[in-house]
C-alpha positions as CSV (number, residue, x, y, z in Angstrom):
1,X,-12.4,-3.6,-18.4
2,X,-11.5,0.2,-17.6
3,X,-8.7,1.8,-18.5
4,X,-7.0,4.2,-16.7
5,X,-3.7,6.0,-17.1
6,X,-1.5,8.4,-15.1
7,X,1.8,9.5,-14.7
8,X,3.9,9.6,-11.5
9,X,7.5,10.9,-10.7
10,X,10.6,8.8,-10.3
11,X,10.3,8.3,-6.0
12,X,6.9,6.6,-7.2
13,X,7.9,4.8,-9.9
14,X,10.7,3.7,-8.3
15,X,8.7,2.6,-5.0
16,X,6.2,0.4,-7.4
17,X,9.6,-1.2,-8.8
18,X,10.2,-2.0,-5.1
19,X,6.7,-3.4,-4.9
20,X,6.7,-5.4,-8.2
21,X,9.5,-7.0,-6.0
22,X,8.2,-7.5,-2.7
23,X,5.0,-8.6,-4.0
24,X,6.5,-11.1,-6.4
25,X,4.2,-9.3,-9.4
26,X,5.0,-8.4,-12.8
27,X,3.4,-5.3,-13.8
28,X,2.6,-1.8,-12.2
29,X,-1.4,-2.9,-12.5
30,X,-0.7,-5.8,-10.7
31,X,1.0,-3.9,-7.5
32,X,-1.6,-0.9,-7.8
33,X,-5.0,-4.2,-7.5
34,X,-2.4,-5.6,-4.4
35,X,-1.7,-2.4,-2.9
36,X,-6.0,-1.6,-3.4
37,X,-6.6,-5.0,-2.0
38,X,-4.3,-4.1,1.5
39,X,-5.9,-0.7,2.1
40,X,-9.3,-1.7,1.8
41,X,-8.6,-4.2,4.8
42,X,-7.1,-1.4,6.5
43,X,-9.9,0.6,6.2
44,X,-11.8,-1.9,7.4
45,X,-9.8,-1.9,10.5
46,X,-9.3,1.2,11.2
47,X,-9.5,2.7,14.7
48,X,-12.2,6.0,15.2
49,X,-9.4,8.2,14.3
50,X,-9.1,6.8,11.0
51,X,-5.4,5.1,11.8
52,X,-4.2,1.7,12.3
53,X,-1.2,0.1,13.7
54,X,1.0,-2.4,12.3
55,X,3.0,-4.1,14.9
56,X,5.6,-6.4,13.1
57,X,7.2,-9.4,15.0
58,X,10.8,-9.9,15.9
59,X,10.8,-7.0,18.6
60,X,10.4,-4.1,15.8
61,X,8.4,-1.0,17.1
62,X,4.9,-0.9,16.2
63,X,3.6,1.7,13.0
64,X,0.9,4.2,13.5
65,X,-0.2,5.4,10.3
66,X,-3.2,7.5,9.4
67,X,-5.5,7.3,6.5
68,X,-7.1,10.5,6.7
69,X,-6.4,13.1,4.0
């Protein structure tokens, strides 16, 4: 297995505490493979422009984002 290391500032670290959270995980490697795993099927769906949309239920307002640079 390959090991890789890096550091981040406290709004990141603090956002993959948040994650470790939402995604019921306990470790950082855990919500980086998660995190990996959700924006390769974004990727996959993303429009020519390179963006999707997430449109969440319960009458929230739907999320374009872009994945380019």
């Amino acid at each position: 297995m390959a090991v890789t290391s890096f550091e981040v500032d406290e709004r990141t670290a603090a956002f993959i505490a948040q994650l470790r959270q939402t995604f019921g995980v306990n470790t950082n490697a855990a919500v980086i493979r998660k995190a990996l795993a959700l924006a390769s099927i974004a990727s996959q769906h993303a429009d020519d422009d390179h963006t999707i949309t997430i449109a969440p239920g319960g009458g929230k307002s739907a999320v374009k984002i872009s994945l380019a640079g």
